[in-house]
BALOGU-526252 format. One line per field, with one value per residue (C-alpha): x, y, z. Coordinates in Angstrom, 2 decimals. Layout:
east: (X, ...)
north: (Y, ...)
up: (Z, ...)
This chain:
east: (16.55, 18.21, 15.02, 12.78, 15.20, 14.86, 11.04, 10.68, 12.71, 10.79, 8.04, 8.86, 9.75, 6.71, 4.57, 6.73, 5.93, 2.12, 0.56, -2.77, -3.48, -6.54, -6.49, -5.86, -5.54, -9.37, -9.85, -11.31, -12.52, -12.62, -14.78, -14.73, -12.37, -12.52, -11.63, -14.12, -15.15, -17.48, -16.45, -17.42, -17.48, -15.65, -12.41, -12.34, -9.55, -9.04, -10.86, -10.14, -8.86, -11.27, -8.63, -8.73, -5.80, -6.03, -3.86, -2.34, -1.97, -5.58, -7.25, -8.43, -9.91, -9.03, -8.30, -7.52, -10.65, -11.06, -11.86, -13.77, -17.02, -17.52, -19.94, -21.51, -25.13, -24.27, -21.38, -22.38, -20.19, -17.12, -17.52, -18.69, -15.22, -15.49, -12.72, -9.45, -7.63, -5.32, -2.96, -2.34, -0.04, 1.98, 3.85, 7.02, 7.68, 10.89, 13.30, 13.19, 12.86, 16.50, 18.23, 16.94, 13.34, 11.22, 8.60, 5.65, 5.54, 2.34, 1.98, -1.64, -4.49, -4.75, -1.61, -4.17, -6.39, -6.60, -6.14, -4.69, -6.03, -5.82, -3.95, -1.81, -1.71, -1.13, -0.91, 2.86, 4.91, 2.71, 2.83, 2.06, -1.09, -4.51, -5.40, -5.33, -6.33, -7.41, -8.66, -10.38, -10.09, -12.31, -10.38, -11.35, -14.56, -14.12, -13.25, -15.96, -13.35, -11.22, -7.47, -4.06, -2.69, 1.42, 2.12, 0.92, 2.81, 1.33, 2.85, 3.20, 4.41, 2.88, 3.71, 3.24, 4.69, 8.05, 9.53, 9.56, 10.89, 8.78, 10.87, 14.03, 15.83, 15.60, 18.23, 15.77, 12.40, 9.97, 6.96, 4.32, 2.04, 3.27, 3.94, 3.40, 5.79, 4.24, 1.96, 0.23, -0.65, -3.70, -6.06, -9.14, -11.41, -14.41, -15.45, -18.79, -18.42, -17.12, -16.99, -14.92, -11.26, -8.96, -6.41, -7.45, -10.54, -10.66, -11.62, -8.34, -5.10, -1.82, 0.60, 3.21, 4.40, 5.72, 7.89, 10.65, 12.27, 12.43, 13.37, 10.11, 8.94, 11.18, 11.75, 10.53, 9.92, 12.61, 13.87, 16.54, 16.70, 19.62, 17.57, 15.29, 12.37, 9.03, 8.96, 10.12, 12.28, 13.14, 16.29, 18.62, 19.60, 15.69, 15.66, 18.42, 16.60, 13.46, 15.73, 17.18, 19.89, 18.36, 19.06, 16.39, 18.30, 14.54, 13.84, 9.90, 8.48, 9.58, 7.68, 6.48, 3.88, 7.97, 7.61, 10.61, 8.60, 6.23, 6.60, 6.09, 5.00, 5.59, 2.78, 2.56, 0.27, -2.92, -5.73, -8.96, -8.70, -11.12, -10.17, -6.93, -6.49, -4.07, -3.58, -2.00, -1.23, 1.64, 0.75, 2.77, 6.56, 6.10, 5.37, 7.96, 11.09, 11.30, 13.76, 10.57, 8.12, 11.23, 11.29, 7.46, 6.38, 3.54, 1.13, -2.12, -0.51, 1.39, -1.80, -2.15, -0.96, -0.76, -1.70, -1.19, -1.84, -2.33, -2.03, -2.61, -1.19, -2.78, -3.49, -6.72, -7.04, -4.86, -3.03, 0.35, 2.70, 0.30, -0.01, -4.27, -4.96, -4.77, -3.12, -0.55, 2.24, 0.45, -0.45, 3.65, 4.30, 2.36, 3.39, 7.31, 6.39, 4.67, 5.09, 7.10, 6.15, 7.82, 8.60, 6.66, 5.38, 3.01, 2.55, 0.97, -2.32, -4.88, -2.27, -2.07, 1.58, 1.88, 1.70, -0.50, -3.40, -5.91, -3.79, -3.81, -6.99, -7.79, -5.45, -7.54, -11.00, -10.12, -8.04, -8.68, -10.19, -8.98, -7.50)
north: (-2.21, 1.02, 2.79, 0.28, 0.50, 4.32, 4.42, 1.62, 4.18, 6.73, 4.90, 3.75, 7.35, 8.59, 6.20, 7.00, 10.61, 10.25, 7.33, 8.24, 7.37, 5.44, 4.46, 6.82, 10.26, 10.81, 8.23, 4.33, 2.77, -0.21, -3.23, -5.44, -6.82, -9.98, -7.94, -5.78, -4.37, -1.84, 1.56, 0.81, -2.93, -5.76, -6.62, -10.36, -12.36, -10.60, -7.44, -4.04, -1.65, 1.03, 3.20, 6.70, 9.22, 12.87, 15.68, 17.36, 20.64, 21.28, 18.64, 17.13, 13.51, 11.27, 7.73, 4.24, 3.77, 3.96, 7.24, 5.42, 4.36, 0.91, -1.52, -2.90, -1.53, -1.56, 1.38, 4.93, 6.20, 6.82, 6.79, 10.54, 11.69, 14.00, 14.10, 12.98, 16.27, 18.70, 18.25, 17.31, 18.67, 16.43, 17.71, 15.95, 14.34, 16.09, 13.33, 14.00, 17.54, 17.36, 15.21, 17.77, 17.14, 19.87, 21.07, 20.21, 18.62, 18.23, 15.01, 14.29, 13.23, 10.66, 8.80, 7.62, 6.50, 2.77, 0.68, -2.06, -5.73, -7.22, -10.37, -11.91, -13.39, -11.45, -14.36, -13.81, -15.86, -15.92, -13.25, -15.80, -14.94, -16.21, -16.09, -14.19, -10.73, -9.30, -6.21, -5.99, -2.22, -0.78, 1.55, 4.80, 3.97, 6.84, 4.32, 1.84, -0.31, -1.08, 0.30, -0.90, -1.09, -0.17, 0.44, -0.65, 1.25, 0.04, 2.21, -0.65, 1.11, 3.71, 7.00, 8.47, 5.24, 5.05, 7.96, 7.99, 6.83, 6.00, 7.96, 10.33, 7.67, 4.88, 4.10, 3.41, 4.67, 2.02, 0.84, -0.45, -0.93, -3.73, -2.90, -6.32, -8.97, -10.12, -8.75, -10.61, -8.78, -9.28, -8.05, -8.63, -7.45, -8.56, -9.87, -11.72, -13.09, -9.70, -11.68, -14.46, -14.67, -13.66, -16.37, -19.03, -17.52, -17.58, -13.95, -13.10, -12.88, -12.86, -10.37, -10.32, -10.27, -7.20, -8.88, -8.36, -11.76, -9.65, -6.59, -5.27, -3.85, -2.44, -4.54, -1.61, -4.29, -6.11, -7.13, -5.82, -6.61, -4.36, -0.98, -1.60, -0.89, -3.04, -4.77, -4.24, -1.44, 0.30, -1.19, 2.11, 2.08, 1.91, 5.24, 7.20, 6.25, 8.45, 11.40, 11.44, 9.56, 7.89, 8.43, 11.00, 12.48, 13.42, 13.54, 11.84, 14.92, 16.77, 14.73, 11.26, 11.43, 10.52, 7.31, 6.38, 5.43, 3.14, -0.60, -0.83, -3.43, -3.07, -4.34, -5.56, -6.89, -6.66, -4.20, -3.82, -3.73, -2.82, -3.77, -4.41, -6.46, -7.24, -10.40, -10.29, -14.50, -13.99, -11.62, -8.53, -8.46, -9.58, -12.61, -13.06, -12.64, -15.14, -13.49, -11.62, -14.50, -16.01, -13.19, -13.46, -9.92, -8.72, -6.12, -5.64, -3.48, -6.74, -7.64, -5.56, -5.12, -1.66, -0.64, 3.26, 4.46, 2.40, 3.89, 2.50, 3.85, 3.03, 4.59, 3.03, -0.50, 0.00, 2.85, 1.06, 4.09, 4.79, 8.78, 8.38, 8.72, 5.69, 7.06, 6.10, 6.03, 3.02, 1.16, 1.82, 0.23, -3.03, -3.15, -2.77, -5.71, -7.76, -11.30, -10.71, -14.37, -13.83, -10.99, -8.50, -5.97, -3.41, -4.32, -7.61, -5.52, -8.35, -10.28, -13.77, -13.85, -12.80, -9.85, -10.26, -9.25, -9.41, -7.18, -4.84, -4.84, -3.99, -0.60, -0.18, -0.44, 1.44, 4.28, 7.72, 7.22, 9.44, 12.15)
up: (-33.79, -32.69, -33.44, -31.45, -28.40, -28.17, -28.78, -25.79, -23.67, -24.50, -23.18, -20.59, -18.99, -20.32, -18.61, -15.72, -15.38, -17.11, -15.01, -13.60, -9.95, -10.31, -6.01, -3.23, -3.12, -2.55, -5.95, -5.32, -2.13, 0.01, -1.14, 0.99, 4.02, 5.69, 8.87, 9.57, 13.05, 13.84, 15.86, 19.67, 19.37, 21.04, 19.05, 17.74, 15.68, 11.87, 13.11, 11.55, 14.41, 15.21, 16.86, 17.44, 17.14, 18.51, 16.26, 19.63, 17.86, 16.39, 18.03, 15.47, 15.75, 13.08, 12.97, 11.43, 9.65, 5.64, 4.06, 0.94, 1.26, 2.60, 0.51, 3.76, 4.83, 8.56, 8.30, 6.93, 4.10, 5.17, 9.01, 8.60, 8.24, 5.24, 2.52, 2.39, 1.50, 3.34, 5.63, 9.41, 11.50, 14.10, 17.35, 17.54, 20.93, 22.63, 22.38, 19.05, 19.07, 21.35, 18.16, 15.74, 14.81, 14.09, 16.98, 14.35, 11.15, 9.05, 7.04, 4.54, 6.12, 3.09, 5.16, 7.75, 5.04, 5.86, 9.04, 11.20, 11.06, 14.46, 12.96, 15.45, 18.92, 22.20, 24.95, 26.53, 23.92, 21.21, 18.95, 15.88, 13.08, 14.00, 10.21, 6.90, 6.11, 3.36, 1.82, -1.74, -3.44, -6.33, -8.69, -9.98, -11.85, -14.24, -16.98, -17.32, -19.57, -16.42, -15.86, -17.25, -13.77, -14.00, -10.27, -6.78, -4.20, -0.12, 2.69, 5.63, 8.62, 10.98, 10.39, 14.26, 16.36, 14.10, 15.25, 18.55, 22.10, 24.87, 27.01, 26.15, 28.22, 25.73, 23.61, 19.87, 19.05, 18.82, 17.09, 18.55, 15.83, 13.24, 9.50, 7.43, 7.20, 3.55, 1.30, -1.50, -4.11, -6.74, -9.59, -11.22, -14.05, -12.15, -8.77, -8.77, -4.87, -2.80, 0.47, -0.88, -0.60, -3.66, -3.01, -4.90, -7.19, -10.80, -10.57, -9.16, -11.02, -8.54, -9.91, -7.19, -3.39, -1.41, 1.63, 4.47, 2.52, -0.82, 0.62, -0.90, 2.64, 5.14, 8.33, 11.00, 14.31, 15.70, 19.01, 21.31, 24.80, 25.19, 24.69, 27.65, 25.91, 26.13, 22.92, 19.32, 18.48, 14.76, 13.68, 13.42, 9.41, 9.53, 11.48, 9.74, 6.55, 7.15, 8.36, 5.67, 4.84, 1.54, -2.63, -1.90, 0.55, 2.11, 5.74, 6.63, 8.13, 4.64, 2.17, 3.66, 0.34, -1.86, -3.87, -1.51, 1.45, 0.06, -1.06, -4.56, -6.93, -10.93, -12.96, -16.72, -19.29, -16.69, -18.94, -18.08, -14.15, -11.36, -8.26, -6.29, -3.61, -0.37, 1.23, 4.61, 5.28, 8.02, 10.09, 11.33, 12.04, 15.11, 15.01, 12.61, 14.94, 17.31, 19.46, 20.56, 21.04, 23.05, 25.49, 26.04, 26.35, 25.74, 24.50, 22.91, 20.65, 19.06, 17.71, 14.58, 11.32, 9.50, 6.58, 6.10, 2.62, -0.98, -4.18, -7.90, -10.94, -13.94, -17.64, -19.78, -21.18, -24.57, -23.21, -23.56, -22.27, -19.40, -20.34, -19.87, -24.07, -26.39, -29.44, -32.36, -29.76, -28.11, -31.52, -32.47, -29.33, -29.99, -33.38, -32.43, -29.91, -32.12, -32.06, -28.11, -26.52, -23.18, -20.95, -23.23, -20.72, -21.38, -25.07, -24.06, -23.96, -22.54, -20.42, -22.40, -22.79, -26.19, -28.42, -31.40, -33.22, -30.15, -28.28, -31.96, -31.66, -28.40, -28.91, -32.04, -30.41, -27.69, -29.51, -28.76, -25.53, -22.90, -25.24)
């Protein structure tokens, strides 16, 4: 028992430190949206914002858009923005400068990867959802088998609106583009309808939700009448949080790429995966606090939801430690578990709820791959 305690710890920090990132960083793409708009057109309800943002220090022109290849004949790949590598560097407005901000920062270009789904209402006093997003993923196809998916990390909140004040005067920096109030999270080995919803097809396997209820994503939009600001401000603890005042103890502009900023979702027993998806069903923060649909102000900015960055971590199907090579350490992990019929984790290689000789024998066909 001793023994079998100290190899699962092993493990588990091994999978820890050995996961392969199987979405983002330049790996995956989008599949398919339900809110999709095209650069240049007319914005309607569950449209994906098409909205540019100038880098003030090298003038670069980059924006919300997705850096993977969209499966959809009427966009080019990628919107002709390249790759998704190097960095970008960010000119800190002076009221933060004066409260100790660096001058410039530079943050990854992979953190404006994705985009923000115009999702809720804008009439003064309605700031509710006009309907559900979501966005369908395809992992790293490197591994025809599919991916044993460990970790799905989303960062919800926008990385240049967070930080700042719309004037020096104001008491609270503000955001004016939403992160998520909810995020539903799913999986599937295969997809044979792209344009269809996950929620609710047999394709799709729901594996958890990322929230403001659970704690899961960090409420960014709230609001205070008191700061004389427009709209929603950035809750303070929310502030001192990204300068640094966190287990990290890591201020944004240092490392915003930290596991610590991102919402993230612990996956088990799901093998053989190819795409990821998000479901978006209650809009942004804002129309979540009612103080601010009481006050009815207004923006167009209210409309959207953000969506920053998403990342996978994943090893092969059969790879129970998630260190990329099914080996003996993965078939002594199976056998250890064997006969687990609830709560078994990783071990449960094909996801049934049990660890037995189909999940032996899926480490055994599979062993050796990816060493």
């Amino acid at each position: 028992m001793r023994i079998g305690v100290i190899l699962a710890a092993t493990a588990v920090a091994f999978a820890a430190s050995h996961a392969q990132q199987v979405l983002g960083n330049n790996k995956g793409k989008v599949r398919a949206t339900n809110a999709l708009a095209g650069i240049g057109i007319a914005e309607n309800p569950l449209e994906w914002s098409r909205r540019d943002f100038q880098d003030t220090t090298n003038l670069e022109s980059f924006g919300f858009w997705p850096a993977y290849t969209i499966q959809n004949n009427f966009f080019a790949p990628d919107f002709g923005q390249g790759d998704d590598t190097g960095d970008v560097t960010i000119t800190s407005v002076a009221s933060l400068v004066t409260v100790g901000w660096p001058g410039t920062f530079t943050i990854p270009r992979s953190l404006f990867r994705q985009g923000g789904a115009y999702t809720n209402n804008s009439t003064a006093g309605n700031h509710n959802p006009v309907g559900t997003v979501w966005i369908k993923y395809e992992l790293d196809d490197s591994n025809p088998s599919g991916w044993n998916v460990r970790k799905i990390q989303v960062f919800a909140w926008d990385v240049r609106d967070v930080i700042h004040k719309s004037t020096g005067t104001k008491a609270r920096p503000f955001s004016d583009t939403a992160a998520p109030y909810r995020i539903d999270v799913y999986v599937a080995r295969v997809d044979s309808n792209p344009s269809a919803s996950p929620d609710g097809n047999p394709d799709w396997t729901f594996v958890g939700t990322l929230s403001v209820a659970n704690g899961t994503i960090p409420l960014v939009c709230r609001w205070d009448a008191s700061t004389g600001n427009t709209f929603g401000e950035c809750p303070q603890a929310f502030i001192d949080f990204i300068s640094g005042n966190n287990p990290a103890g890591i201020a944004f502009y240092q490392n915003p790429t930290h596991d610590i900023w991102y919402s993230t979702l612990n996956v088990s027993g799901q093998s053989g995966i190819r795409y990821v998806a998000l479901v978006i069903p209650q809009g942004n923060q804002y129309g979540q606090d009612p103080d601010l649909n009481a006050s009815s102000r207004t923006s167009s900015s209210l409309r959207y939801t953000n969506i920053t960055d998403v990342r996978v971590f994943a090893g092969v199907a059969g790879d129970v430690d998630g260190n990329g090579c099914v080996d003996d350490a993965d078939l002594l992990a199976v056998l250890f578990a064997f006969g687990c019929s609830s709560g078994c984790g990783a071990e449960d290689v094909n996801g049934d709820g049990v660890v037995d000789d189909a999940d032996l024998l899926e480490v055994l066909f599979a062993f050796g791959q990816g060493c």
